[in-house]
N, C-alpha and C positions, 0 to 999 in steps of 0.2 A: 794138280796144283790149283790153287784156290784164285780166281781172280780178283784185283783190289777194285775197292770204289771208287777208289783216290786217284785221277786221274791230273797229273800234269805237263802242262804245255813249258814250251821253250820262252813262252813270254814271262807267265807269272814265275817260273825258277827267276829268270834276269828280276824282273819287278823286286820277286824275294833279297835278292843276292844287291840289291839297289838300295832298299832298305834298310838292309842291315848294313852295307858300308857307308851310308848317310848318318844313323845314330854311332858308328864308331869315330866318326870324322866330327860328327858334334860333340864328341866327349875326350877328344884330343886333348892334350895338356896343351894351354894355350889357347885355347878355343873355348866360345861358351856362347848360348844364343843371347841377339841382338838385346832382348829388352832384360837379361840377367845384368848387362855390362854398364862396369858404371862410368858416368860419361866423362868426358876428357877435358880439366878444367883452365888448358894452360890456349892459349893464341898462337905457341909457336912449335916449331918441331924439337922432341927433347936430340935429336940427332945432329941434324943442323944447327938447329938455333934459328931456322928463317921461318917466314911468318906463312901460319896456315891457310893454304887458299895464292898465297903470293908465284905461284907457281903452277896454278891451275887447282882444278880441283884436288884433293887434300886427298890421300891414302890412308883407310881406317882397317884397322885391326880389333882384336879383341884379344887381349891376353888375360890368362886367370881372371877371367869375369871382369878386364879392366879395359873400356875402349883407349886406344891409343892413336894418335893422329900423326901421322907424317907430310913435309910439303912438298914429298915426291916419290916415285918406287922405287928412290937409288937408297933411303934411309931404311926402311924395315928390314932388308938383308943384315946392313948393321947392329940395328937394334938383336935382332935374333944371334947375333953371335955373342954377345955378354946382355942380356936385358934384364939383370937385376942392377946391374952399373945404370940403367937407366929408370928404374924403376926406383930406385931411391934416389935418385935426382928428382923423380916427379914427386916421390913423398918431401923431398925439402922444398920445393919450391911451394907444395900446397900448407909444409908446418907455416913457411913463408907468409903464406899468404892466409893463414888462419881459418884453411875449410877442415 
């Protein structure tokens, strides 16, 4: 039997096996990197309604390449459960507001 060249460790498999579930987790629906996402044009949370930041620092997301801001980590669960019901909320508010 012929021996290989290719010689590998228990680290570079993990490193390998690390890599590739990083670019799968970057290509989730819902997910998209930071500087593709377009920024989030409202002060308040579309969940609540309270004002971003008035509750500590603000909870960001990225959905379909859209960043999204919450004024706490009790809103994103909701938003995830119907977030086209909120995503056209934030397209009215932006026809609203003429960006």
């Amino acid at each position: 039997m012929k021996k290989s060249n290719l010689t590998l460790t228990a680290p570079a498999l993990l490193a390998g096996a690390l890599a590739l579930l990083q670019a799968g987790c970057a290509n989730s629906p819902g997910r998209s990197t930071p500087t593709a996402a377009k920024p989030y044009p409202l002060d308040y949370c579309l969940v609540s309604g309270d004002k971003i930041g008035g509750m500590g620092q603000p909870v960001v997301i990225v959905y379909r390449g859209r960043e999204i801001k919450f004024c706490c980590p009790d809103c994103p669960p909701q938003f995830n459960k119907d977030p086209e019901k909120y995503l056209k909320k934030l397209a009215a508010e932006e026809e609203k507001a003429g960006k």
